[in-house]
RODOFI-763298 format. One record per atom (N, C-alpha, C): residue in one letter; y negated, x negated, z negated. Coordinates in steps of 0.2 Angstrom, whole numbers, padded with zeros to 4 digits, always signed. Example, Ala and Ser with C-alpha at 12.3 -4.5 7.8 and 13.67 -1.06 7.14 Angstrom:
// RODOFI-763298
A+0028-0066-0039
A+0022-0062-0039
A+0016-0066-0039
S+0011-0064-0035
S+0005-0068-0036
S+0000-0064-0039
//
This chain:
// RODOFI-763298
X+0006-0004+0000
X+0000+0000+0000
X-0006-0004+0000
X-0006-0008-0003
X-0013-0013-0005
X-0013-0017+0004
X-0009-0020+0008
X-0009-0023+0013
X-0012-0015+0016
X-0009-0010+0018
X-0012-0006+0022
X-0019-0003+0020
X-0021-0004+0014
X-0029-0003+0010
X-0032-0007+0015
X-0030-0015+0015
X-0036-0018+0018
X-0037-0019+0024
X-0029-0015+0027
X-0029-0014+0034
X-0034-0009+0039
X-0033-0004+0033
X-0037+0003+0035
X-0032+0006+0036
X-0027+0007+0035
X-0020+0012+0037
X-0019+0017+0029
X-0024+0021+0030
X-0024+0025+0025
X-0019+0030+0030
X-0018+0033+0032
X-0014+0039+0035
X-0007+0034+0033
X-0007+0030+0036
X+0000+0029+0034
X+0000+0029+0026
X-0003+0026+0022
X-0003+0025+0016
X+0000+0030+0013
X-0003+0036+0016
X-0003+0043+0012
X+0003+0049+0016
X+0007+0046+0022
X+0014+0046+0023
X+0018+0042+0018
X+0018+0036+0017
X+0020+0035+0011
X+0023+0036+0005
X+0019+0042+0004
X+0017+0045-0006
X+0022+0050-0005
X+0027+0051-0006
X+0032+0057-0007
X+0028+0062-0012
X+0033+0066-0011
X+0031+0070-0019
X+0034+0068-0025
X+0040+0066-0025
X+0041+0062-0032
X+0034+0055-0033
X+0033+0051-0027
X+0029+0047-0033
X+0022+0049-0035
X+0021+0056-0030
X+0017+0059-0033
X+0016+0061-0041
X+0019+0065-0042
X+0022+0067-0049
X+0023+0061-0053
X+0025+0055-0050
X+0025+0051-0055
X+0019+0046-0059
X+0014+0047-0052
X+0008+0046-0054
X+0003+0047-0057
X+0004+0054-0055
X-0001+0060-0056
X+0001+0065-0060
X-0004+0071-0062
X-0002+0076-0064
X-0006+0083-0058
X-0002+0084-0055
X-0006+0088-0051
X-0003+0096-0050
X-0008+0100-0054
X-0004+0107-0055
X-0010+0111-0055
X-0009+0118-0057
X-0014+0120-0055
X-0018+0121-0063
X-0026+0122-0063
X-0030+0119-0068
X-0028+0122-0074
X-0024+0129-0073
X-0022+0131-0080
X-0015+0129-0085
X-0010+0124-0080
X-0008+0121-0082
X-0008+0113-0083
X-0014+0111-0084
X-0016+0103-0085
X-0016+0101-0090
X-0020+0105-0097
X-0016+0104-0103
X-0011+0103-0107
X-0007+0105-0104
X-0001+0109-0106
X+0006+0102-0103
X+0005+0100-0097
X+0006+0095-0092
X+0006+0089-0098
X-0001+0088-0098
X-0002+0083-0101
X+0000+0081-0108
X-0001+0088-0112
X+0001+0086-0118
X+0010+0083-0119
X+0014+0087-0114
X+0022+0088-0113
X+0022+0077-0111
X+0018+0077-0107
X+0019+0072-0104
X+0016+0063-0108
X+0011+0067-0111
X+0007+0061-0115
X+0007+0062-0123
X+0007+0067-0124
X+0005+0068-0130
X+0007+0065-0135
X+0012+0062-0137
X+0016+0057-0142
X+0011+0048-0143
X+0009+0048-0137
X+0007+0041-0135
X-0001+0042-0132
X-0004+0046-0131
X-0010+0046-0131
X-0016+0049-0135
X-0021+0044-0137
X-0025+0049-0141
X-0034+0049-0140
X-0033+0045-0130
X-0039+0048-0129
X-0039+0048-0123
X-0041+0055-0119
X-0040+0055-0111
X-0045+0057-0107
X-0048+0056-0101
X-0052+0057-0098
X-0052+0061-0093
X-0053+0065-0090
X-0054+0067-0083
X-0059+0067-0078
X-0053+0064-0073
X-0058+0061-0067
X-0057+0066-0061
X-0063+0068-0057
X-0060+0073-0051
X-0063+0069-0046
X-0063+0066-0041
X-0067+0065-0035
X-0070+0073-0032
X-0070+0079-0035
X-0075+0083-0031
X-0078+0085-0037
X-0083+0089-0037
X-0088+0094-0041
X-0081+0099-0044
X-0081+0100-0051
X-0078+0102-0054
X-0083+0107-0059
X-0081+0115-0058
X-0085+0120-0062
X-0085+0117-0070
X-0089+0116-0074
X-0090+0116-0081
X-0087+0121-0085
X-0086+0129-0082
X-0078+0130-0087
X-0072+0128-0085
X-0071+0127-0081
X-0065+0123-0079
X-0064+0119-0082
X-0066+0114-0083
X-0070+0106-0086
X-0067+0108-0096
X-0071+0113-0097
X-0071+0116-0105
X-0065+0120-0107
X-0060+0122-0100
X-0053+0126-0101
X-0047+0118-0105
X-0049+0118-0099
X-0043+0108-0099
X-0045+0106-0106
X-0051+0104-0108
X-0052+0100-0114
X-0050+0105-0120
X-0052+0110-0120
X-0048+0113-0126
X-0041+0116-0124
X-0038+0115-0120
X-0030+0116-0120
X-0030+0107-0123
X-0033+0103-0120
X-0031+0097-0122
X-0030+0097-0132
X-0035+0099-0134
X-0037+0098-0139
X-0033+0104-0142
X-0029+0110-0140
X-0026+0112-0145
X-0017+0110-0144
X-0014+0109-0150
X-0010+0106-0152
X-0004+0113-0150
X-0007+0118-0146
X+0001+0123-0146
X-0001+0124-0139
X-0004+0120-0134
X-0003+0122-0127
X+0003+0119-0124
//
């Protein structure tokens, strides 16, 4: 992937990415299960998480995720 980064072969980069290493990467679900994702998947071993969106991202949207994050029964 990095040789095809500085190649410029992002198309192929992104044939590449199946959906397991997606999954494995990522958490990509729909916003009402991001919490809940997270917690199942991080929770034991993280105790501080950010999110990053490359696009504009609603402010409730933004405030659903942090408080699923922050409640301990999501």
């Amino acid at each position: 992937l990095n040789t095809l980064s500085r190649a410029g072969g992002w198309k192929e980069m992104g044939e590449l990415i199946d959906a397991e290493m997606l999954d494995t990467l990522s958490i990509s679900v729909p916003v009402d299960e991001v919490a809940p994702r997270v917690q199942r998947r991080f929770g034991d071993v993280v105790t501080r998480f950010s999110i990053y969106t490359p696009y504009a991202m609603p402010d409730d949207v933004r405030r659903a995720i942090v408080s699923g994050l922050r409640s301990p029964t999501s």
